[in-house]
N, C-alpha and C positions, 0 to 999 in steps of 0.2 A: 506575760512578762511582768504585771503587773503584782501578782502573786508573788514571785518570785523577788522582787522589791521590798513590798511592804508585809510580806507574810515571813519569809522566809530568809533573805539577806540580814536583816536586823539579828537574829537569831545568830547564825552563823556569823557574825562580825563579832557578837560579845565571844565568844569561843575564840576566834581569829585571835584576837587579841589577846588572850590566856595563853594561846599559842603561840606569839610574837613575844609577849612578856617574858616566859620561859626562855623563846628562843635566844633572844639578847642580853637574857639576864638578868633583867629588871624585877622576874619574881624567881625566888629563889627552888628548888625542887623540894626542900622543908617547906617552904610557904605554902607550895600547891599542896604536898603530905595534909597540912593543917587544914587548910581550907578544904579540903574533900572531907575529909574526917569530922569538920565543923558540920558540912551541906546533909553528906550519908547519913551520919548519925546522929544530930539535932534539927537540922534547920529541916530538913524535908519529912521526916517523920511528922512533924510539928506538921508542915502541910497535909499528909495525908490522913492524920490525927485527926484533926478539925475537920476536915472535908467527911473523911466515912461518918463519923461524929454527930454533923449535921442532915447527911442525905436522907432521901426520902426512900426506903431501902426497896418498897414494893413496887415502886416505878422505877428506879434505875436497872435493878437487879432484871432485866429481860433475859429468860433462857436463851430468844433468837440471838441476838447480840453476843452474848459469851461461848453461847456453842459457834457462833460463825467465825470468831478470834481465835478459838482453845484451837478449833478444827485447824484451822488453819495451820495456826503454830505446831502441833503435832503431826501435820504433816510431812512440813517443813523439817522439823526432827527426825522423820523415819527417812524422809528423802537425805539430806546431809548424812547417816548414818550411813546407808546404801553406798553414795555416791563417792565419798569416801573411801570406803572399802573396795567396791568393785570398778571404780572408775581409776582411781588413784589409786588402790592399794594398802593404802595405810593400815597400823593393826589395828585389830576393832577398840581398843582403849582410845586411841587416840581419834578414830572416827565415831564414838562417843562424844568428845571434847568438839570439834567439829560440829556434827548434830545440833549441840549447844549452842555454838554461833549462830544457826541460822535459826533455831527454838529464841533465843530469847532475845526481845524490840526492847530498844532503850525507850521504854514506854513511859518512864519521868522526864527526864532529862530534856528529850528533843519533844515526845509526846507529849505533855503540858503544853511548855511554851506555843507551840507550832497552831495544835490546835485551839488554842485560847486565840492567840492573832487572828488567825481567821475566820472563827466563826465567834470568836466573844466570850467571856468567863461561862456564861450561863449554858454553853456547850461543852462544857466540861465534867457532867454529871457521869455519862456515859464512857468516858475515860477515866473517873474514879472506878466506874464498877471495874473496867478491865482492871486496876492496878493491884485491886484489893486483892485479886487472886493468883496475880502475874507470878511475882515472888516463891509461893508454897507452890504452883503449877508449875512451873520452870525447874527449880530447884528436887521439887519432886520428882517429877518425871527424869531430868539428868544423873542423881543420884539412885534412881532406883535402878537404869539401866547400866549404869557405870557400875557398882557394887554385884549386878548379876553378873554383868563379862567377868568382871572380874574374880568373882567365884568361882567360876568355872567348876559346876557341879560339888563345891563345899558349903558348908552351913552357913547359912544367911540369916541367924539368929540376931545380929548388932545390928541389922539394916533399921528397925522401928530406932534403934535410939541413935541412930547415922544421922537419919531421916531428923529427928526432934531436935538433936543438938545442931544442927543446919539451919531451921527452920526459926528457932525461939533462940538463934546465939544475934538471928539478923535484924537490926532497929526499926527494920522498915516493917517488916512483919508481926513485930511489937506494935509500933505503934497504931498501924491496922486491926487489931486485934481489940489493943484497947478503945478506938474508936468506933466498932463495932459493940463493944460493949457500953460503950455512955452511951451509943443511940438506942440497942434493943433495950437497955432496961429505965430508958427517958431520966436520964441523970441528969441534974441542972447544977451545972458547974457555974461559981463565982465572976463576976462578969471581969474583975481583973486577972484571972486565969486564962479568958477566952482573949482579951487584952495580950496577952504577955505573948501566948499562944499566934495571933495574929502578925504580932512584931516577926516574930520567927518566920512569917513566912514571908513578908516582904522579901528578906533577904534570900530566902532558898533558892529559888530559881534560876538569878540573874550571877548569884553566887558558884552555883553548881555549875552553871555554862561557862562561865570562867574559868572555874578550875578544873574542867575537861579539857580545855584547849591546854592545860595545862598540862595535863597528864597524856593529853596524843601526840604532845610533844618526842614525849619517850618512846613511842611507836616508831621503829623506823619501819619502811617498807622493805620485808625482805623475805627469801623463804621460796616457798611454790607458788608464782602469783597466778598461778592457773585454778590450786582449790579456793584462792581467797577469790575470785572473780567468781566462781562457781556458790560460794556462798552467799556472796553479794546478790546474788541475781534470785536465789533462794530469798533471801532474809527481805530486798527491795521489791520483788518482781511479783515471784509467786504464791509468799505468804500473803499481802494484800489483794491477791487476783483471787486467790480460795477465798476469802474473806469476804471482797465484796461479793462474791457467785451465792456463796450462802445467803450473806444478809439479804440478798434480794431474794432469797427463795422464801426466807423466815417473813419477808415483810415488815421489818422493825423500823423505825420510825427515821426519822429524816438525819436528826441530830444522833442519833445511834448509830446509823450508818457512818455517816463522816468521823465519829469517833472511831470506831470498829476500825475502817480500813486505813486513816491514815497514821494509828498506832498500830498496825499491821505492817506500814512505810517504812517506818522508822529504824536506822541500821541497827544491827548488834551493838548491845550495851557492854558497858566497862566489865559489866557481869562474866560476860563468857570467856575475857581473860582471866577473872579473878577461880571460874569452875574448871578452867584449863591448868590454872596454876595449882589452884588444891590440888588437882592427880599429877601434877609434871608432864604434863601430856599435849602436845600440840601447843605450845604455849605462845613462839614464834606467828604459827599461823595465824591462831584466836589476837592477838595483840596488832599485826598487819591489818587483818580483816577491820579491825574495830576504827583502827584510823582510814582506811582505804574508801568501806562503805560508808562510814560517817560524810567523808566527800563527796562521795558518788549521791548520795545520796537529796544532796543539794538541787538536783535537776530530777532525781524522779518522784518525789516531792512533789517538786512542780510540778512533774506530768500528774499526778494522783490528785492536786488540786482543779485539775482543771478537768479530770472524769468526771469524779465525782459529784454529784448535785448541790 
C-alpha cells in the first residue's frame, strides 16, 4: 500500500487534476492543444536529448533487456491482431489499429515518472535505452503491417518513404537521433546550451502529466468494452509477464529488470490513438482503451511493484 501512496498516487493526482481542470473548465481544450504540443515537441525531446546525449551507451545498451521488452511487445501485437480478428471479428485494418494499443507502453509519460519515484533518477538509464528505440520499433512494426493488409497483394513500393516520413516527421525521434549523435561522436557542447537544455526538462514531466489528464478528458468510455478490457489485460498483464520471464532468462541486472517490466506496465499511450486516427480505423476503441487502462492501470502497477525485486 505503501507503493501505491508515495510511488504511484502523486503521479496519478498531477493527471487527476488536468483532468478535473479540463473537466470544469478552468483549462481551456486550446490550453491542453498548446500544452501537449509545448511537452511532445520541445520540453521532452529536450529530455530525451540530454539523456541519450549523456549515456553510457555500452552499459545501458543490454541486448537481454531490449530483447525481453521488444519480445514482449511484439507479442502482445500478434496477440491483439489475432484476437481481434478471430475473437471479435473486426476487419484486419482495424485489428491492425488494435494490435497497436496493446504494442505500444506509454513508456515516457507514466514510464519516467513511475520508475524514477521508485527506484530513484539513477534507475533510469535502462529506461532511456527502451525509449531510444520505442518510437521507430512501434511505429515501424504498425505501419509495416498496416500498408501490407492494406495492399492486399499490390505494390509496396512507397512503404520505405511511408516508413521515413513517419519516422523523421516525429520530435521525439529527432531528438533521439541527434543525442545519439553528440554522444557517439563525443561533441562538447557549450555549458549554457546544456543550461537551457536542462531548464526544459524540469518542466517536461510534471507538464506532460498535466496535460494528459487533459486530453483523457476527451475520452469518453464507449464502444465494445469487451476488446478494450481485452487490451488492457494485454498491454497490463501479459506484455510485462513475457517481459519479466525473459529478463530472467537473460539475466540482466537488477536495475534493468525493474526498468524492463514496469515500462512493460505501463497502459497504451496517447500514441495508439494518434496510429488509429492516421488510418480512421478503430479510433473509438484505441481512445476508450487509453483512458480505461490508464486507470486500471493504477492498481496493477502496484501489483508489478510489489513482484518485482
Amino acid at each position: 500500500m505503501q507503493a501505491l501512496i508515495d510511488v504511484i498516487l502523486p503521479v496519478f493526482l498531477v493527471i487527476g487534476a488536468g483532468y478535473v481542470a479540463v473537466w470544469r473548465e478552468l483549462f481551456s481544450d486550446s490550453s491542453v492543444d498548446g500544452l501537449m504540443l509545448f511537452t511532445q515537441n520541445f520540453a521532452i525531446p529536450c529530455l530525451l536529448f540530454g539523456a541519450i546525449a549523456r549515456l553510457d551507451l555500452l552499459s545501458t545498451f543490454d541486448p537481454g533487456l531490449l530483447v525481453s521488452f521488444y519480445v514482449g511487445a511484439a507479442a502482445c501485437f500478434g496477440l491483439g491482431v489475432w484476437g481481434a480478428r478471430v475473437l471479435f471479428g473486426r476487419p484486419l485494418e482495424h485489428s491492425v489499429a488494435i494490435g497497436f494499443c496493446c504494442l505500444f507502453s506509454n513508456s515516457v509519460l507514466l514510464g519516467l515518472p513511475i520508475t524514477e519515484r521508485a527506484f530513484g533518477p539513477e534507475a533510469l538509464a535502462s529506461n532511456y535505452a527502451i525509449v531510444a528505440i520505442h518510437a521507430p520499433f512501434c511505429y515501424g512494426l504498425g505501419i509495416l503491417t498496416m500498408e501490407v493488409v492494406r495492399a492486399r497483394g499490390e505494390s509496396l513500393a512507397s512503404l520505405p518513404t511511408k516508413l521515413g516520413r513517419a519516422m523523421f516527421r516525429n520530435a521525439l525521434v529527432i531528438a533521439i537521433a541527434l543525442g545519439f549523435l553528440v554522444n557517439l561522436m563525443s561533441l562538447s557542447l557549450p555549458t549554457p546550451i546544456w543550461d537551457a537544455v536542462d531548464l526544459m526538462v524540469r518542466a517536461a514531466l510534471p507538464a506532460a502529466l498535466f496535460g494528459l489528464g487533459g486530453v483523457l478528458y476527451r475520452y469518453r468510455p464507449e464502444g465494445d468494452l469487451r476488446i478494450v478490457a481485452f487490451i488492457a489485460v494485454l498491454a497490463l498483464v501479459v506484455h510485462p509477464a513475457i517481459t519479466a520471464s525473459l529478463a530472467t532468462y537473460f539475466s540482466i541486472s537488477t536495475d534493468a529488470f525493474r526498468s524492463a517490466v514496469l515500462t512493460a506496465a505501463m497502459a497504451p499511450g496517447i500514441n495508439s490513438y494518434l496510429f488509429a486516427n492516421m488510418y480512421g480505423v478503430s479510433k473509438r476503441v484505441a481512445a476508450t482503451t487509453v483512458l480505461i487502462a490508464t486507470a486500471c492501470s493504477i492498481i496493477t502497477i502496484w501489483l508489478w511493484l510489489h513482484i518485482i525485486p
